[in-house]
C-alpha positions as CSV (number, residue, x, y, z in Angstrom):
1,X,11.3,-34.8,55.0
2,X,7.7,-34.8,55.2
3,X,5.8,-32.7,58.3
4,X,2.9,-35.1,58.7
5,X,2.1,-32.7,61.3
6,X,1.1,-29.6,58.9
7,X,-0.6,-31.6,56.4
8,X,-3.9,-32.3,57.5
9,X,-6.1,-33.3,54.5
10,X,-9.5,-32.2,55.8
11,X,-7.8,-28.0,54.9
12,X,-5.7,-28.8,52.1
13,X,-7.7,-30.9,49.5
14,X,-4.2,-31.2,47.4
15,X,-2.9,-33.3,50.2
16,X,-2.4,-36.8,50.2
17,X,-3.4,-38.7,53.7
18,X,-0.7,-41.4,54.7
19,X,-1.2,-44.5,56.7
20,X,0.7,-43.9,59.6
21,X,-1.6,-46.0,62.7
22,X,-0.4,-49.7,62.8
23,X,-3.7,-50.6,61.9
24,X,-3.7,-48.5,58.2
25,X,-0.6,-50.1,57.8
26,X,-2.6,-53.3,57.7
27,X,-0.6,-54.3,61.4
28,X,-2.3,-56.8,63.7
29,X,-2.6,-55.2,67.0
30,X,-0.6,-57.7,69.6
31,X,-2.3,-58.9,72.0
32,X,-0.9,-57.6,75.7
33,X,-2.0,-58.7,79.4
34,X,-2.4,-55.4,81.5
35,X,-0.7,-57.2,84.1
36,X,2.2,-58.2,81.8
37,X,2.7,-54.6,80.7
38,X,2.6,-53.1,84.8
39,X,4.3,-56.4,86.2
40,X,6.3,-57.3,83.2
41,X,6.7,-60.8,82.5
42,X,8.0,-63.6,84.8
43,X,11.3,-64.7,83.6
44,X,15.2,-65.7,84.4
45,X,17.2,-62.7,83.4
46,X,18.0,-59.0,83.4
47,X,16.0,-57.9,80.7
48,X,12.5,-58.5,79.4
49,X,14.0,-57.8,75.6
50,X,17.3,-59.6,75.7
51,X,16.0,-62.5,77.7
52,X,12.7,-63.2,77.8
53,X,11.8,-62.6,74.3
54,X,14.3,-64.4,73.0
55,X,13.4,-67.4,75.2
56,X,9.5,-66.8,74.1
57,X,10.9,-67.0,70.4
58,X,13.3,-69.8,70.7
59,X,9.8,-71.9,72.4
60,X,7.8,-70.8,69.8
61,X,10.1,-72.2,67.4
62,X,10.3,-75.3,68.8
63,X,6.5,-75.8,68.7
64,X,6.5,-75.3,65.3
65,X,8.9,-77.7,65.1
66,X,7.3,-80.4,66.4
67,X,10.2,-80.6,69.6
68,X,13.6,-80.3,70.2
69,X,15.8,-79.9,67.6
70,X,18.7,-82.0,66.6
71,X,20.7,-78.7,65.1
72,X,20.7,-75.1,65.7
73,X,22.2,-72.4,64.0
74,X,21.2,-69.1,65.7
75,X,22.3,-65.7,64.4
76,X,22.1,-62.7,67.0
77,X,21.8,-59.3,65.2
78,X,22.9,-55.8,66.6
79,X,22.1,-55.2,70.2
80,X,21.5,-59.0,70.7
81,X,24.6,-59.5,69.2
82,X,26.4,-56.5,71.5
83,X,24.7,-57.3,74.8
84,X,23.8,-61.3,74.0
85,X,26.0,-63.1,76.7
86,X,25.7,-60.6,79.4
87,X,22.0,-60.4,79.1
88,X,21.9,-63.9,78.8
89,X,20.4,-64.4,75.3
90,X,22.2,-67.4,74.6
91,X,21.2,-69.0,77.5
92,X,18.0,-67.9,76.9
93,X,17.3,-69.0,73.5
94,X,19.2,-72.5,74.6
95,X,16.5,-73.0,77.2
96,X,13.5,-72.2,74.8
97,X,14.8,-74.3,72.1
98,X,15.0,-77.1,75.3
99,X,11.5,-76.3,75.7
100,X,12.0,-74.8,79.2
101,X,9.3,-72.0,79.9
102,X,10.2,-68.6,81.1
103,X,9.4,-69.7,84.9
104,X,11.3,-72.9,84.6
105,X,13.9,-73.0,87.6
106,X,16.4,-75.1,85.2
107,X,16.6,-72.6,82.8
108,X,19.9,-70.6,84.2
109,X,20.9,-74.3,83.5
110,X,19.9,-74.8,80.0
111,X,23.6,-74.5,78.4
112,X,24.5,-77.4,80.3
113,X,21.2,-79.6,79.5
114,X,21.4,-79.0,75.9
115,X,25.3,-80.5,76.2
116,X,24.2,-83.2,78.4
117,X,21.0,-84.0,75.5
118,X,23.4,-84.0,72.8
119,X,21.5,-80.3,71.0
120,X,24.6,-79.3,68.9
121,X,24.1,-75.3,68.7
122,X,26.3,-72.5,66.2
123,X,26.1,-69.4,66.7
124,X,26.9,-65.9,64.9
125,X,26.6,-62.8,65.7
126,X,26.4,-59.8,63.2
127,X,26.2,-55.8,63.3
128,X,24.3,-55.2,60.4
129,X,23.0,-51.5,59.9
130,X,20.4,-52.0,57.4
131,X,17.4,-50.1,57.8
132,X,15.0,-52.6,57.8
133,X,17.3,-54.5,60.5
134,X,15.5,-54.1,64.0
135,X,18.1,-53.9,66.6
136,X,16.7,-56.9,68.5
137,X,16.2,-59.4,65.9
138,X,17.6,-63.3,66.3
139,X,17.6,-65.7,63.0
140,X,17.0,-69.6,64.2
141,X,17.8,-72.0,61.5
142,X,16.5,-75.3,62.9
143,X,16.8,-78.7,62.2
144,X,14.2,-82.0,63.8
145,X,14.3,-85.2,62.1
146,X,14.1,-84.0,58.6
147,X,12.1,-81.2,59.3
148,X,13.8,-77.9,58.7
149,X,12.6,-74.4,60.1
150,X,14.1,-71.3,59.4
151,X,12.6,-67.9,61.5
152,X,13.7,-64.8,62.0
153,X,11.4,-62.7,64.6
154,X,12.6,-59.4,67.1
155,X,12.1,-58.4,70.8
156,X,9.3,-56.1,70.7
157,X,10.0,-54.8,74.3
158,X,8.4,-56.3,77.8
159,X,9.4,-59.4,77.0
160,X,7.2,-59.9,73.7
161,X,7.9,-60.3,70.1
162,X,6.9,-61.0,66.5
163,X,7.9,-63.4,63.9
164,X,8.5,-61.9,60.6
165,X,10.0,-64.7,58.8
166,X,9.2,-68.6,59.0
167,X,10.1,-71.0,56.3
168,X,8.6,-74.5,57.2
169,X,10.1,-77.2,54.8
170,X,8.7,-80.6,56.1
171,X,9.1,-82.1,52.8
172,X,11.6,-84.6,53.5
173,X,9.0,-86.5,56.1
174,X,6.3,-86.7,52.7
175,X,8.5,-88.9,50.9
C-alpha cells in the first residue's frame, strides 16, 4: 500500500503526484447550505441518510420523469437494504416517488396513498460487497406513460445525495 503521506513530490523528483482532492479527481463540489449542515435537513424520519435522502432521490426521480410513475421497481443495497424498514426508507422513497416533499405532513402516510392511487411498487433488497458498491445506494427502475427511467444514486450523509447512474429512454413517446 502506498504512504501518500511520505511521498511528497516537491523532495523526491522520482515521485509521481496522485490526484487525491475531489476536485483533481475531476469531482463537482456539492453544493451544501451551512444551515443544512448545523441544523440538518427538515424531514420525517430517524435518519438524514436512510430517510431523507432517499426521499430527495426518489423526488428527484420523479421530476425527471415527468410525474408519478405508473411502476416502480426499487432495489435497496447494503445498509439500506439492512436498516430500510426501520429507518423508514421504503416509506420514504414511496412518498418521493408520490411527489411529497420532505416537510410534507402526509408523508408518514405515503404507503397508503400510493395503494389508494393505484402506484404498483416491487422491491429488492441486496448485500452486495462489491467495492465500488456504496453502502447507501438505492436502484429506481421507473416506469410513466411510456417513458422509462432507470437511476441509481447513494445517501451522501445529512440527508444529501448524488445520482451516478440515469438512463432516460423516452423513445416510445417519439413514435
Amino acid at each position: 500500500m502506498l504512504d501518500y503521506a511520505s511521498r511528497d513530490p516537491s523532495s523526491d523528483p522520482a515521485a509521481v503526484r496522485i490526484a487525491l482532492t475531489p476536485e483533481e479527481r475531476g469531482w463537482q463540489p456539492e453544493p451544501y447550505s451551512i444551515l443544512r449542515q448545523v441544523l440538518g435537513p427538515d424531514f420525517h424520519g430517524p435518519s438524514s441518510s436512510h430517510t431523507a435522502a432517499p426521499q430527495l432521490i426518489a423526488l428527484k426521480a420523479r421530476e425527471l420523469l415527468g410525474g408519478t410513475p405508473d411502476r416502480a421497481y426499487v432495489t435497496l443495497y447494503n445498509s439500506f437494504a439492512t436498516t430500510g424498514k426501520g429507518h423508514g426508507t421504503d416509506t420514504a422513497i414511496i412518498a418521493g416517488l408520490l411527489g411529497l416533499a420532505t416537510t410534507n405532513p402526509d408523508t408518514p402516510n405515503a404507503d397508503a396513498i400510493a395503494k389508494e392511487k393505484g402506484l404498483t411498487i416491487e422491491w429488492e433488497t441486496r448485500h452486495d460487497d462489491a467495492d465500488y458498491r456504496h453502502p447507501n445506494g438505492v436502484a429506481l427502475d421507473l416506469e410513466r406513460d411510456g417513458v422509462r427511467l432507470q437511476m441509481y444514486a447513494i445517501s451522501t450523509g445529512g440527508g444529501n445525495f448524488r445520482v451516478l447512474i440515469i438512463n432516460l429512454n423516452a423513445s416510445a413517446l417519439a413514435a
